[in-house]
C-alpha positions, -999 to 999 in steps of 0.1 A, spaced: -31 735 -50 -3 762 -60 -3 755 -95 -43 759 -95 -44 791 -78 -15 802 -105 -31 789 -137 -66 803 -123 -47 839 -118 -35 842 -151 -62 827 -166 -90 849 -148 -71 880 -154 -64 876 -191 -101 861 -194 -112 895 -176 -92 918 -199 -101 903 -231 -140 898 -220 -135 937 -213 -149 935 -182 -144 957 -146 -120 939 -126 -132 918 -100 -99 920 -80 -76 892 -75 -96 866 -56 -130 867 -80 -98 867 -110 -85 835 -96 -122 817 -86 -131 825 -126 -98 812 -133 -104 780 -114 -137 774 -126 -129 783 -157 -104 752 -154 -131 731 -147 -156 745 -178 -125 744 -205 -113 709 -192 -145 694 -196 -155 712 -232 -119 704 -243 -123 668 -230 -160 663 -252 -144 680 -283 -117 658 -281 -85 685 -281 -57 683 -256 -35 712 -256 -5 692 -235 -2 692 -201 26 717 -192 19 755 -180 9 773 -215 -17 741 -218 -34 745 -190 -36 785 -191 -52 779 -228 -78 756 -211 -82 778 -178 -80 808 -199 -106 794 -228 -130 782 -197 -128 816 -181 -140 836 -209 -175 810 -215 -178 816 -178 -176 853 -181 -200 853 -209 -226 833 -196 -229 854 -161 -229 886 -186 -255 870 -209 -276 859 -172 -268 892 -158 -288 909 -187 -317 890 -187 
């Protein structure tokens, strides 16, 4: 549960600075980061690509997950 809340940290707040986003603070960071986990995992998984298991993988996939997530509640938030 450690390593989630770690991964979803870094993941959330380099998703948030490279979406260019306001921060959200370093709960909402680590709940994107989470579910971000969940979104990459699951894309990665149908496309077929598995970065390795170890820190840097699961950032990638966190990270990569966090930034669809971000998008898609900007793109929502628009309409």
């Amino acid at each position: 549960m450690l390593w989630w809340i770690i991964v979803g940290l870094i993941a959330g707040f380099l998703a948030g600075k490279v979406m260019r986003g306001g921060g959200f603070g370093i709960l909402i960071d680590i709940l994107v980061g989470m579910v971000g986990g969940v979104i990459g995992g699951w894309l990665f998984g149908m496309l077929g690509i598995f970065p390795g298991g170890g820190l840097i993988g699961s950032i990638l996939v966190a990270f990569v997950g966090a930034c669809i997530l971000l998008w898609l509640v900007r793109l929502i938030k628009k309409a």
